[in-house]
Biotite code that builds the C-alpha atoms (Angstrom):
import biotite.structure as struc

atoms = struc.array([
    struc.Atom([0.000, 0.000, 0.000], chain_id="A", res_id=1, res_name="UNK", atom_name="CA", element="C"),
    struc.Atom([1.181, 3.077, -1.374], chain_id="A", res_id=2, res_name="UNK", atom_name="CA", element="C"),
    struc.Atom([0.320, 6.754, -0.588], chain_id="A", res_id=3, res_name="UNK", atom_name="CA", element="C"),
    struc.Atom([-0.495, 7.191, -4.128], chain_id="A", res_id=4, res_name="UNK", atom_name="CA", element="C"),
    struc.Atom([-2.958, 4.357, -3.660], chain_id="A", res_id=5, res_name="UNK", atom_name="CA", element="C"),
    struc.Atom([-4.576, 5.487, -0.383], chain_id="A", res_id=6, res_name="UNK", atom_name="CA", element="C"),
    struc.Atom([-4.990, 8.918, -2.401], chain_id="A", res_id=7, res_name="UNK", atom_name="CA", element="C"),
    struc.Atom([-7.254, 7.062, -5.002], chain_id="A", res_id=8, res_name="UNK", atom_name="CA", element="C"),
    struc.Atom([-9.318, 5.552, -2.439], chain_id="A", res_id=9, res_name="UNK", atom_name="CA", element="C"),
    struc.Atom([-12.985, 7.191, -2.616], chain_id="A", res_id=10, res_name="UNK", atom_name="CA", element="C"),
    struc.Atom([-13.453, 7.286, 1.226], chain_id="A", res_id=11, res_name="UNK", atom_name="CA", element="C"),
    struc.Atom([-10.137, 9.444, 1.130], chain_id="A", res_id=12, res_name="UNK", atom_name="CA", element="C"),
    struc.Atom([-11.029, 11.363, -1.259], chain_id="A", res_id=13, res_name="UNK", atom_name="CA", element="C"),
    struc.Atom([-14.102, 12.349, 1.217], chain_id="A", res_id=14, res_name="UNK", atom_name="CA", element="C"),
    struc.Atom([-12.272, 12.300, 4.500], chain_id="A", res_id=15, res_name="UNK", atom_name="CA", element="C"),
    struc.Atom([-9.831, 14.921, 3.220], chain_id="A", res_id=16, res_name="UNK", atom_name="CA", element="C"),
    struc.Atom([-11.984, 17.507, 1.675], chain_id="A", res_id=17, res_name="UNK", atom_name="CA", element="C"),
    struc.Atom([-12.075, 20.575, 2.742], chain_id="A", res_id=18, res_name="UNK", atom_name="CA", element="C"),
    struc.Atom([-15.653, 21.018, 3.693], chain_id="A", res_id=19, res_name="UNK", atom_name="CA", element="C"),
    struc.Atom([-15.618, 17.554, 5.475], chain_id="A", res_id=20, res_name="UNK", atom_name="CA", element="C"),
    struc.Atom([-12.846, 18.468, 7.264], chain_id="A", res_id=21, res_name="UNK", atom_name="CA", element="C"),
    struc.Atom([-14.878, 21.889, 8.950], chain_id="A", res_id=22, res_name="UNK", atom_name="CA", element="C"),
    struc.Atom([-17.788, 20.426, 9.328], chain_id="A", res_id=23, res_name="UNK", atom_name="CA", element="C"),
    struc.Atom([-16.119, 17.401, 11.604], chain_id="A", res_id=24, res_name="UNK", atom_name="CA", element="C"),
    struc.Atom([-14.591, 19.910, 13.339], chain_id="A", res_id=25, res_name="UNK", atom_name="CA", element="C"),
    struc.Atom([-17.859, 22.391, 13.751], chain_id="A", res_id=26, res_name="UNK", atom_name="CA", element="C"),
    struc.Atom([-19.891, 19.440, 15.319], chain_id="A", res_id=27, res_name="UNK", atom_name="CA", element="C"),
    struc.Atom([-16.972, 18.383, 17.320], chain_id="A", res_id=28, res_name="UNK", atom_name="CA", element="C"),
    struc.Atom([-16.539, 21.939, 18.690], chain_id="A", res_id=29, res_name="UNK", atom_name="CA", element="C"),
    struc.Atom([-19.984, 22.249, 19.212], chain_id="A", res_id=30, res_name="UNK", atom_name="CA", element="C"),
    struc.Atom([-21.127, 19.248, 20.786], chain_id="A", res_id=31, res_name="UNK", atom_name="CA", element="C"),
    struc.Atom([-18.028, 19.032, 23.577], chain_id="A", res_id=32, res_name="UNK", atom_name="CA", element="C"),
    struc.Atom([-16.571, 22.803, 23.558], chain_id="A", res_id=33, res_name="UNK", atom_name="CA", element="C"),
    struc.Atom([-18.887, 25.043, 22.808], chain_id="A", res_id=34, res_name="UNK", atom_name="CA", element="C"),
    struc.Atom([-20.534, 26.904, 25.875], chain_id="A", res_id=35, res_name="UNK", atom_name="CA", element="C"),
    struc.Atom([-23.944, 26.125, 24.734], chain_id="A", res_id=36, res_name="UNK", atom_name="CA", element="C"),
    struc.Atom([-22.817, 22.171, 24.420], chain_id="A", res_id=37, res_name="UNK", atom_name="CA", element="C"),
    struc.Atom([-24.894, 19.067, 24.614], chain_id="A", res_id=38, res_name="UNK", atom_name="CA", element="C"),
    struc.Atom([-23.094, 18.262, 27.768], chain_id="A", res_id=39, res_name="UNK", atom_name="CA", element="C"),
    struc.Atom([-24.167, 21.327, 29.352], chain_id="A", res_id=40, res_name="UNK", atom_name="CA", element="C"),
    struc.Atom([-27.771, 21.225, 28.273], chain_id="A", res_id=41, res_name="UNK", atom_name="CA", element="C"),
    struc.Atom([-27.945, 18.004, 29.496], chain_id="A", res_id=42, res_name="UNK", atom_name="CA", element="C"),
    struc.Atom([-27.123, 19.228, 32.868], chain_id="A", res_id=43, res_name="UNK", atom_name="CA", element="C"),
    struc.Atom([-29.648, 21.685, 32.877], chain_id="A", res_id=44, res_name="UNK", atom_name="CA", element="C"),
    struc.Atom([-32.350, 19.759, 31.350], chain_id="A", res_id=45, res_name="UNK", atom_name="CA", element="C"),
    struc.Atom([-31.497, 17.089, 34.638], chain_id="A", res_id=46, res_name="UNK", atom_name="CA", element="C"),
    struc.Atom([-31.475, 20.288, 37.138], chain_id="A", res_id=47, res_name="UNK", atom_name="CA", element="C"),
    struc.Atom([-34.884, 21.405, 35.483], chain_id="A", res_id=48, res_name="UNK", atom_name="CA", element="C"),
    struc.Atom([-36.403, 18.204, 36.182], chain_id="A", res_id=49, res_name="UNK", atom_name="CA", element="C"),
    struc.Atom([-35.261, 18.407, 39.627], chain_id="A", res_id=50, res_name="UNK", atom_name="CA", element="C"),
    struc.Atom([-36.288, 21.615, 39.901], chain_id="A", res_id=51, res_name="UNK", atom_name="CA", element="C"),
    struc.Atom([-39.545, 20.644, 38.582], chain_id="A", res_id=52, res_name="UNK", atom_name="CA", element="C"),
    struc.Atom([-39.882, 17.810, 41.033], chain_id="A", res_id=53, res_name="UNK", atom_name="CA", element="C"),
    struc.Atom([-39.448, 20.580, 43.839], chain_id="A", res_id=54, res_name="UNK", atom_name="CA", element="C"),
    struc.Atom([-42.033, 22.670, 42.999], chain_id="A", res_id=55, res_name="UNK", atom_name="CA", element="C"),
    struc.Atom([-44.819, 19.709, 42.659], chain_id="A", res_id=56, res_name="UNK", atom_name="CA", element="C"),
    struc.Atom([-43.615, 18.931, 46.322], chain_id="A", res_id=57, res_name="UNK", atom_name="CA", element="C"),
    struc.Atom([-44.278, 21.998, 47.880], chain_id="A", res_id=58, res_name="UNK", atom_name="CA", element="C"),
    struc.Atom([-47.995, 22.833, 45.813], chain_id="A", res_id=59, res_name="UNK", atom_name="CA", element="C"),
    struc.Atom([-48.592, 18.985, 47.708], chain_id="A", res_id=60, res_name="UNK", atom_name="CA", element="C"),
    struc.Atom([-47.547, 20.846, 50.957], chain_id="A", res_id=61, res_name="UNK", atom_name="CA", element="C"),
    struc.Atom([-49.151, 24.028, 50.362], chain_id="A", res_id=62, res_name="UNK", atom_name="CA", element="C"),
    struc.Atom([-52.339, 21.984, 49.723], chain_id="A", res_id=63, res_name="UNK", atom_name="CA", element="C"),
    struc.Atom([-52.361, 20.095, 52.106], chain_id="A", res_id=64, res_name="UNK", atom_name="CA", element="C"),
    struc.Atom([-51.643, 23.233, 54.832], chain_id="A", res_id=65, res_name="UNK", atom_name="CA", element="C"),
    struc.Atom([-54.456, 25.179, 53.274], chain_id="A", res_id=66, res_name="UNK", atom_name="CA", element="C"),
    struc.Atom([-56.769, 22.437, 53.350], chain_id="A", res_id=67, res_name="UNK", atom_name="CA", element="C"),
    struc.Atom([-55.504, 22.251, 57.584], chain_id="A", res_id=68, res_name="UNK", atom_name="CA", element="C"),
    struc.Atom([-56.058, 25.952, 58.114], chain_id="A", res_id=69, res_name="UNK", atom_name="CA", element="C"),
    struc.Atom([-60.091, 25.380, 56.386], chain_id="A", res_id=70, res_name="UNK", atom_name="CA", element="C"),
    struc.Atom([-60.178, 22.971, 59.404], chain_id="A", res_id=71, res_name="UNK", atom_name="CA", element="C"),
    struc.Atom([-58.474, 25.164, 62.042], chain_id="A", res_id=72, res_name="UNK", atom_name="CA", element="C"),
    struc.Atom([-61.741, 27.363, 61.006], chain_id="A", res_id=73, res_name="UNK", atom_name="CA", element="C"),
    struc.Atom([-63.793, 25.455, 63.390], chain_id="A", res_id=74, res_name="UNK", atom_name="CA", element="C"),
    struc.Atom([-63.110, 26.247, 67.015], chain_id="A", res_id=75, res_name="UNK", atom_name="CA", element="C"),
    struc.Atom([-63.191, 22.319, 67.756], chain_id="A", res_id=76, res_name="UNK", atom_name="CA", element="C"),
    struc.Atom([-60.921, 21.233, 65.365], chain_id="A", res_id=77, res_name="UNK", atom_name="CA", element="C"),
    struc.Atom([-58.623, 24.103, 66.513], chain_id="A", res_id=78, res_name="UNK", atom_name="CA", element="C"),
    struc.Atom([-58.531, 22.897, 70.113], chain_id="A", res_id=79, res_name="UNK", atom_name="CA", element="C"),
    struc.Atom([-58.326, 19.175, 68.905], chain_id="A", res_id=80, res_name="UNK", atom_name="CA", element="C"),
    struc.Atom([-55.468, 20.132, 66.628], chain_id="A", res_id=81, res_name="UNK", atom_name="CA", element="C"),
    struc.Atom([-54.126, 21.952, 70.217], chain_id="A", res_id=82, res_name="UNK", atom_name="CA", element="C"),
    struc.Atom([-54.101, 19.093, 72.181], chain_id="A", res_id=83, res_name="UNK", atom_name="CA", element="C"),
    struc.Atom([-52.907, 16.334, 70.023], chain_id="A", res_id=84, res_name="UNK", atom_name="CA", element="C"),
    struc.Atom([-50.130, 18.351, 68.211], chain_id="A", res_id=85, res_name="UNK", atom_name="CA", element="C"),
    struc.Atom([-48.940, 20.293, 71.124], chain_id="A", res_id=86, res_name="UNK", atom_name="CA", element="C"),
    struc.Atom([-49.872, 19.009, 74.063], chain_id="A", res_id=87, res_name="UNK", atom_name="CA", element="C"),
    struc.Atom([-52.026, 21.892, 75.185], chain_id="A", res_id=88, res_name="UNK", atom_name="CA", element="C"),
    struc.Atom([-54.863, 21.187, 77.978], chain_id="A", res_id=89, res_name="UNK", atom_name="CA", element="C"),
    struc.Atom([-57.540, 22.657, 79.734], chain_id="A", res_id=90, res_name="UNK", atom_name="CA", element="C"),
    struc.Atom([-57.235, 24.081, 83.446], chain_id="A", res_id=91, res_name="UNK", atom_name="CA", element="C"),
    struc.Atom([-58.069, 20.870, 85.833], chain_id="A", res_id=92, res_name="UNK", atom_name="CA", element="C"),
    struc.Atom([-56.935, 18.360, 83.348], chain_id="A", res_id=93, res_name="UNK", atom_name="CA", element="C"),
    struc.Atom([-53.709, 16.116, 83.053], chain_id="A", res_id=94, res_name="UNK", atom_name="CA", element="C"),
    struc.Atom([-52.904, 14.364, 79.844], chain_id="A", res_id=95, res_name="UNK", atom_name="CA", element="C"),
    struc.Atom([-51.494, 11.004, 79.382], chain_id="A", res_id=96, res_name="UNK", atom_name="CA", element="C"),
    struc.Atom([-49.187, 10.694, 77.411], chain_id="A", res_id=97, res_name="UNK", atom_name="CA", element="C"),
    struc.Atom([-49.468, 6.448, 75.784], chain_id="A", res_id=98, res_name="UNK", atom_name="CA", element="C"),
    struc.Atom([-46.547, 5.407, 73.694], chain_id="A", res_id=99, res_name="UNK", atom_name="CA", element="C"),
    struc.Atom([-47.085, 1.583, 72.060], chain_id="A", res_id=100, res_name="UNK", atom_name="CA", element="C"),
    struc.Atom([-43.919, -0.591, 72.328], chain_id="A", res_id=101, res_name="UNK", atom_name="CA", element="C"),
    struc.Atom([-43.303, -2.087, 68.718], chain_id="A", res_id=102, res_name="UNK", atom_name="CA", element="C"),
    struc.Atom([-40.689, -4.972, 69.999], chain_id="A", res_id=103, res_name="UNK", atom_name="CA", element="C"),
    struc.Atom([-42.233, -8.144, 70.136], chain_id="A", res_id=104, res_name="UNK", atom_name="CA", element="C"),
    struc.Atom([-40.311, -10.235, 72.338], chain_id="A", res_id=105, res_name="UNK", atom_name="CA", element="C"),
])
């Protein structure tokens, strides 16, 4: 194999011209290099979803409070909420406080 016979070669012929050549390059430069890469878009695209999955999170949460504070409405769900979440009582009262042991023996 001669040069003179690799220069005949069609695929050669291709791989060395000129616009070939740029455009290889151009993608290359692009895809890898460039600022604006697929690499970094990629990154973003992953942060958006994340991003994404944040907000969907906290409309659940900001549901669910505003659906809480439509109960706290009611003066009887208010003192309810009182006493189980925060231990509150009434004057003349005591509260027990029953935790369930989970280890079966």
């Amino acid at each position: 194999m001669n040069l003179k016979s690799i220069k005949n070669k069609p695929s050669f012929k291709i791989a060395t011209n000129i616009y070939v050549i740029i455009l290889t390059v151009f993608v290359v430069w692009m895809l890898f290099f460039d600022e604006n890469s697929y690499l970094t878009h990629r990154e973003f695209n992953k942060e958006i979803n994340e991003l994404e999955t944040w907000i969907d999170y906290h409309k659940e949460k900001i549901k669910t409070d505003k659906e809480t504070i439509q109960k706290l409405q009611d003066s009887l769900q208010l003192e309810r909420y009182a006493r189980e979440k925060y231990l509150m009582k009434k004057e003349n009262e005591d509260i027990y406080i029953i935790e369930f042991d989970t280890i079966k023996k």
